[in-house]
N, C-alpha and C positions, 0 to 999 in steps of 0.2 A: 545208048543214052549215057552222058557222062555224068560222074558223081554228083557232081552239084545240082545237074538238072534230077536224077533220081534221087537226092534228098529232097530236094523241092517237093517231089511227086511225094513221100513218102511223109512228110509232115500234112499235107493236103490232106490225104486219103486218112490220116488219125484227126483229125482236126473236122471232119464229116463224119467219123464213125462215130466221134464224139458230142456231133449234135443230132445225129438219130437215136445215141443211146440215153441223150439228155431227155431228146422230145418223146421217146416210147416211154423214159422211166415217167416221165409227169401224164403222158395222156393214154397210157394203157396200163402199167404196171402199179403205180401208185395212181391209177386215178378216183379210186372211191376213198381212198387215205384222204385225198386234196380237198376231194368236196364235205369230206366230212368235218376239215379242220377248224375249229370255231374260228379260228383269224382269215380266212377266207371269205372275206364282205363281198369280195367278189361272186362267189356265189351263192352268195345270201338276196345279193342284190339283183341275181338272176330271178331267183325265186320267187321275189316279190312278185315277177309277173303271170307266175301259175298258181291256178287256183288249187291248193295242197287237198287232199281227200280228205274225207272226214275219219275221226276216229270215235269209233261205236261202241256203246256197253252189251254186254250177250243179249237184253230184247231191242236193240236196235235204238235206245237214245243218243241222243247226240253229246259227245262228250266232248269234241272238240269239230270244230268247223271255219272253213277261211268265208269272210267279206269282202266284198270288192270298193276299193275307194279311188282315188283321185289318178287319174293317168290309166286305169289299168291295170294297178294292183292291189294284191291284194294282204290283208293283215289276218291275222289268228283269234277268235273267240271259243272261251269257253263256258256253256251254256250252266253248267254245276259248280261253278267257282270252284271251291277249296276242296270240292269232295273228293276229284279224283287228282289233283295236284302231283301226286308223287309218281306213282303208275303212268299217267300221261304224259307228262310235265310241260314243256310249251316249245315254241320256236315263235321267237323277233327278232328281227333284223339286226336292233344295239345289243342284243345277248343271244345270240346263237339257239342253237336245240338243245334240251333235255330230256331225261327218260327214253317213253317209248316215240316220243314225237324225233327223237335223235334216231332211237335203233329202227326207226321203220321208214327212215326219212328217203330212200330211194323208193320205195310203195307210192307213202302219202307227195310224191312231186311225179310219178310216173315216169319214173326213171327206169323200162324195161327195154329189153331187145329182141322180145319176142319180135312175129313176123307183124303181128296187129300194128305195134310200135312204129315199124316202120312204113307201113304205108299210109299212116296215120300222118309220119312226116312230108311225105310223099306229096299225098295230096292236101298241104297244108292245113291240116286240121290243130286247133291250139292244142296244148298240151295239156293236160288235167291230171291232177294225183291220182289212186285208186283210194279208196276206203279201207280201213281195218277194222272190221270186227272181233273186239275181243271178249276176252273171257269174264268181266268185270260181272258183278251183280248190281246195282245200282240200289236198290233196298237194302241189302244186307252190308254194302258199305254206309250207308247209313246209320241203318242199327249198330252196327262198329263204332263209330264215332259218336255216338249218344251214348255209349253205353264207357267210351275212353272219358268223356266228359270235357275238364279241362284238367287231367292227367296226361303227361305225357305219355307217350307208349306206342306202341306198334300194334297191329293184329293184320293176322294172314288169316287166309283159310283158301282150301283149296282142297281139286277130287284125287286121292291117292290112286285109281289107275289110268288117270288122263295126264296128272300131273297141271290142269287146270285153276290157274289161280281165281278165283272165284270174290278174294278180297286183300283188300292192299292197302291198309290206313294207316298213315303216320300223323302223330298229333303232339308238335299244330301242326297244322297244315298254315296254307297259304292262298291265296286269288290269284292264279298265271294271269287272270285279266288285268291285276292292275299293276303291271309292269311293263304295261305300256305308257305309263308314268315316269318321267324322268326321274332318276336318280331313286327308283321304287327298289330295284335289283339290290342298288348297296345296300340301303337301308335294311333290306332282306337278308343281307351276304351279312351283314354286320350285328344281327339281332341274338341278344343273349340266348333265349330257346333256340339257336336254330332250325327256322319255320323251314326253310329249304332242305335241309337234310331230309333224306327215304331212311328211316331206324327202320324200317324194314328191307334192305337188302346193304345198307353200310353200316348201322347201326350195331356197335360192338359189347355184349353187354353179359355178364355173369351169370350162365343160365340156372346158377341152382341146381337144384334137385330132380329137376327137368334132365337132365342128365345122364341121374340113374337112368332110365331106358337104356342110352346109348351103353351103359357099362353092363347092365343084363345083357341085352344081347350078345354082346363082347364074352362074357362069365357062361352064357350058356350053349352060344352056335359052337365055342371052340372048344367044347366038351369039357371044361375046365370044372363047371358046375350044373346044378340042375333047380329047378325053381325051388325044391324040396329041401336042396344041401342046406346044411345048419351054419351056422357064424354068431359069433357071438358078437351080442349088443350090449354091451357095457356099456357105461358111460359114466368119467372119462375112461378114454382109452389109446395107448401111445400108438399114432402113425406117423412114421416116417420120422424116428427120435422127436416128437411131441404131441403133444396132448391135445384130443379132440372128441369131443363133446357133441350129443346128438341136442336137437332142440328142447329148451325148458333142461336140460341136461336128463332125460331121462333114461334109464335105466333100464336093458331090456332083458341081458343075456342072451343065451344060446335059443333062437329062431330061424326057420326057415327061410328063404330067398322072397316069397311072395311076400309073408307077413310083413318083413324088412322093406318093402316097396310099399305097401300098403302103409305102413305106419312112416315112412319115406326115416330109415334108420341111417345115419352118419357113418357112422362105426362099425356097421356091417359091410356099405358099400366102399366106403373105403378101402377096408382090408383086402375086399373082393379084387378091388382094382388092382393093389399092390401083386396079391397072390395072381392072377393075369398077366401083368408087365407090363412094364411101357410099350416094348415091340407088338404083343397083341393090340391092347386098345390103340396104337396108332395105325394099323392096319384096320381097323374096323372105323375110325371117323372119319379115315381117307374113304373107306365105301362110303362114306354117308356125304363124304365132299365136303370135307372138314380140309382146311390146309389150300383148296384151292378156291380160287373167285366163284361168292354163291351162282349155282346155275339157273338163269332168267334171259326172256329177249329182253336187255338191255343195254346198256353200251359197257364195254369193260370197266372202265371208272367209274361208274354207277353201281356195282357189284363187290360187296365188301369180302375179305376173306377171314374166316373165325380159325381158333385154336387157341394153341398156349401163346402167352404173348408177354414177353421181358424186354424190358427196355431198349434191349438191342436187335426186337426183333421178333417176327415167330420160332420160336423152336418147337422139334419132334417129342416124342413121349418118351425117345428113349434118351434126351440128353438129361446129364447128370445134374442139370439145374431145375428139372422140374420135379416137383411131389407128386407123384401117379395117384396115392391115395385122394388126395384134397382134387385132383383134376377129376376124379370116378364121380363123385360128388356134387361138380359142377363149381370150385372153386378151384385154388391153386392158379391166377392168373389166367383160367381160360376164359373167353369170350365168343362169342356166336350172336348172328343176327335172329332175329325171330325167323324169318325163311329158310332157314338151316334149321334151326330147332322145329319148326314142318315140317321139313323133310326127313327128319330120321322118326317123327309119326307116321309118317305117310309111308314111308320103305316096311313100316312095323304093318301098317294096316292092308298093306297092299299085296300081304305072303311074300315080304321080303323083298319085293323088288321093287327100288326105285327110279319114281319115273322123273325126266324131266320139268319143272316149272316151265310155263308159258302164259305169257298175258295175252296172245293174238289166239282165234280160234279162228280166221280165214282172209284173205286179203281180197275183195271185189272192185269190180274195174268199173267205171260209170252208166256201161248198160245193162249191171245187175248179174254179170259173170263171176264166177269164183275164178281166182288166174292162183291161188295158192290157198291150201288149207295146211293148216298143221299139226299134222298130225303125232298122236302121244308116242315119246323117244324115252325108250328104256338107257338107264343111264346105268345102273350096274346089280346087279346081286347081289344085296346087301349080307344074307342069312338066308338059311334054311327055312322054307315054307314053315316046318315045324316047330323050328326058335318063335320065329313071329305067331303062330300061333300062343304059343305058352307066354310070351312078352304078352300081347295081349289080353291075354286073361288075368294075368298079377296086372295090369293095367286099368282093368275094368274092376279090380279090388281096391285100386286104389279111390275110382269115385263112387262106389255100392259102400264101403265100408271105412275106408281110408281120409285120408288129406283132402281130397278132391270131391266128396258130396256135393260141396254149391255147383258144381258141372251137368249134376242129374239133370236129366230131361224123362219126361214122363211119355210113356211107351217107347222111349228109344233107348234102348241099352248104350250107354258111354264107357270109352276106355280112356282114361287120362293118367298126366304127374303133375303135380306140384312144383314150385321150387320157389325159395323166400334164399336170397344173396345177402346175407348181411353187410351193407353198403358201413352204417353208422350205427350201432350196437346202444352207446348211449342214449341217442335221440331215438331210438325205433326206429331209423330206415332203411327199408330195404329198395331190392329191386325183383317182386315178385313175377313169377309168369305161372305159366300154363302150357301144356303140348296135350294135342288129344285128338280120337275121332270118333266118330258115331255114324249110323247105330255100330255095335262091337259087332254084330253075326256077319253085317253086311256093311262094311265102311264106305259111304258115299261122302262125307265130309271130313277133312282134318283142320284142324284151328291150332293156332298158336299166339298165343298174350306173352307179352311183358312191359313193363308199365316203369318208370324213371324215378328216383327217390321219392318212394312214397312210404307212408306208414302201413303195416297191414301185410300179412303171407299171402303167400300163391292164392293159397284155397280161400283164404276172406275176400280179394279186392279183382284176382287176375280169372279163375274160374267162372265167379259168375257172369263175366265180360266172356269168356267162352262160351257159356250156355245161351247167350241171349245168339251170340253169331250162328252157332250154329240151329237153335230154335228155328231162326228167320231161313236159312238154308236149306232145311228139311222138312218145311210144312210146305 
């Protein structure tokens, strides 16, 4: 062969290998990247012609369900409007999918490879989603959202050893129905509350005093302290070269770790945090999954990440721009979504081990088969069985005797915190919350509140919005 004809050959053979390597990157390698891409109308426009599965509450209502209309395809209804809005969220053709109708959208369009799959094509049979049954309560998001009112705010609740999200209200909400309205979306995308926004899994927001948990822990699993160690409570009292004031400025002196949780003291957990370190406390909110994208099925964009947070960015506990004291505390720039602030109750109720969030509880194919369950995924060890013990019981002093009273529930023993974020100090606003679970001996629920410039502490306005969720959860 002479050279010219073997360069011919040899540009040929790159020039092929480069469209097998174009055609496997799009149709095998990247090909659930492609279909997922919200600018792919293309197959959006596939879609239209299967009937997508339904998406179910845990006793089987319908939370979202396809119709069939003109030609053959079909559009998306949801039978609950605004209830389940953010957990579900929607898929139309002019806007793409959200939420879980995004993260489960090969399910709900019957997108498998199992052997069923294929002989299903085989012997052309149409193609049908599967259903997802999730974890949702459909009562007790309710009671969530009457009890949010016309406050903004978030509330979670979920089983700390399923890791089973049980509730998921963001307010407002919104009607994924009526966005089949032209031009409904912008109006949506553009609205000063942010009805679209999930403030429960992007929502970034000053946990307060809710906090302490995470810095007990931190102060007692790494033997640094014990519920018992004494700190004094002063008030004022200098951390981190300036002055910090417990609430009403009150005055406590030298007390205990419990009592100091129970009366939710400033200037005892501060110090606490300082004497710990940065390098401790960020080793223990990374177990709790502080720092990375909160963990849920949902789509990665949909999944906020909390911590310390400066203009330029997250930073660790241990850079020189952060105050460890005022972060122990639930101040100093830190942020967390309510589903984070869950889940470090939930690692505490659980003897320390945290498990994963999950909105799906099994995936069913149209003749009533279960083709996936999913099942509860231990995400890390958070603490020592015996931390979480002792956490919980300075916890359960917090609502028996502490800040947190409006949390009681009668015959169910409660362990909660507090936390009031002084947003605007002259007008009274804060951004209160709540972290907790019930019953204390036997934890089968955890909840967590936090509610948007309102007037009013944790324990006034954000507790008793816990008592009512979890009341509805455990009768």
């Amino acid at each position: 062969m002479n050279s010219s004809a073997f360069k011919l050959y040899a540009v040929i053979v790159l020039l092929f290998a480069s469209l097998v390597a174009q055609t496997s990157r799009w149709t095998v390698f990247e090909a659930e990247a492609l279909r997922d891409n919200s600018l792919n109308r293309r197959e959006l426009l596939a879609e239209q012609k299967i009937r997508r599965g339904r998406v179910l509450a845990r006793d089987g209502q319908v939370l979202a369900r396809s119709v069939e209309g003109r030609g053959g395809t079909f559009s998306r209804r949801y039978p609950l409007g605004e209830l389940f809005a953010h957990p579900v969220g929607y898929s139309f053709i002019d806007i793409s999918r959200y939420e879980l109708e995004q993260e489960r959208n090969d399910e709900l369009t019957g997108e498998r490879d199992d052997v069923g799959s294929i002989v299903d094509q085989l012997s052309g049979r149409e193609r049908e989603g599967d259903d997802v049954r999730t974890t949702l309560d459909v009562d007790a998001q309710r009671i969530a959202f009457g009890a949010l009112g016309d406050q903004r705010g978030s509330v979670v609740a979920m089983e700390p050893q399923t890791g089973r999200i049980r509730v998921m209200a963001s307010n407002p909400s919104y009607d994924p129905n009526a966005l089949r309205r032209s031009g409904a979306f912008k109006e949506l995308s553009g609205a000063a509350n942010s009805p679209l926004l999930n403030r429960a899994t992007v929502g970034r927001y000053p946990p307060g005093s809710t906090f302490k948990v995470l810095t007990a822990v931190a102060a007692i699993d790494s033997g640094e302290f014990s519920e018992n160690s004494v700190v004094d409570g002063s008030s004022p009292k200098t951390i981190s070269g300036a002055p910090l004031e417990n609430f009403s400025n009150a005055d406590y002196g030298p007390i205990p770790l419990t009592l100091a949780l129970t009366k939710s003291v400033n200037t005892v957990w501060a110090q606490v945090g300082v004497d710990v370190g940065g390098a401790t406390m960020q080793r223990y909110m990374e177990r709790f999954g502080f720092y990375d994208r909160v963990e849920v099925d949902l789509p990665d964009g949909q999944r906020g990440r909390s911590g310390v947070y400066k203009r330029d960015g997250l930073k660790r506990m241990t850079d020189d721009s952060v105050d460890v004291g005022r972060v122990a505390i639930g101040q100093g720039d830190l942020l967390a979504s309510p589903l984070q602030m869950a889940m470090v109750a939930s690692a505490v109720a659980n003897d320390g081990t945290l498990m994963k969030p999950t909105l799906t509880e099994r995936v069913v194919d149209r003749d009533g088969r279960t083709v996936e369950r999913v099942e509860p995924e231990e995400l890390s060890q958070v603490m020592r069985p015996a931390t979480a013990n002792t956490v919980g019981d300075m916890m359960a002093s917090v609502v028996r005797e502490g800040t947190g009273t409006a949390a009681a529930l009668a015959g169910f023993p409660v362990a909660g915190k507090t936390g009031t974020a002084e947003l605007n100090v002259a007008q009274g606003i804060n951004q209160p919350s709540f972290i907790g679970f019930a019953p204390r001996d036997d934890p089968k629920i955890v909840v967590a509140v936090s509610l948007e410039n309102v007037q009013g502490t944790g324990g006034e306005v954000a507790a008793p919005i816990a008592k009512q969720v979890m009341e509805a959860l455990l009768r």
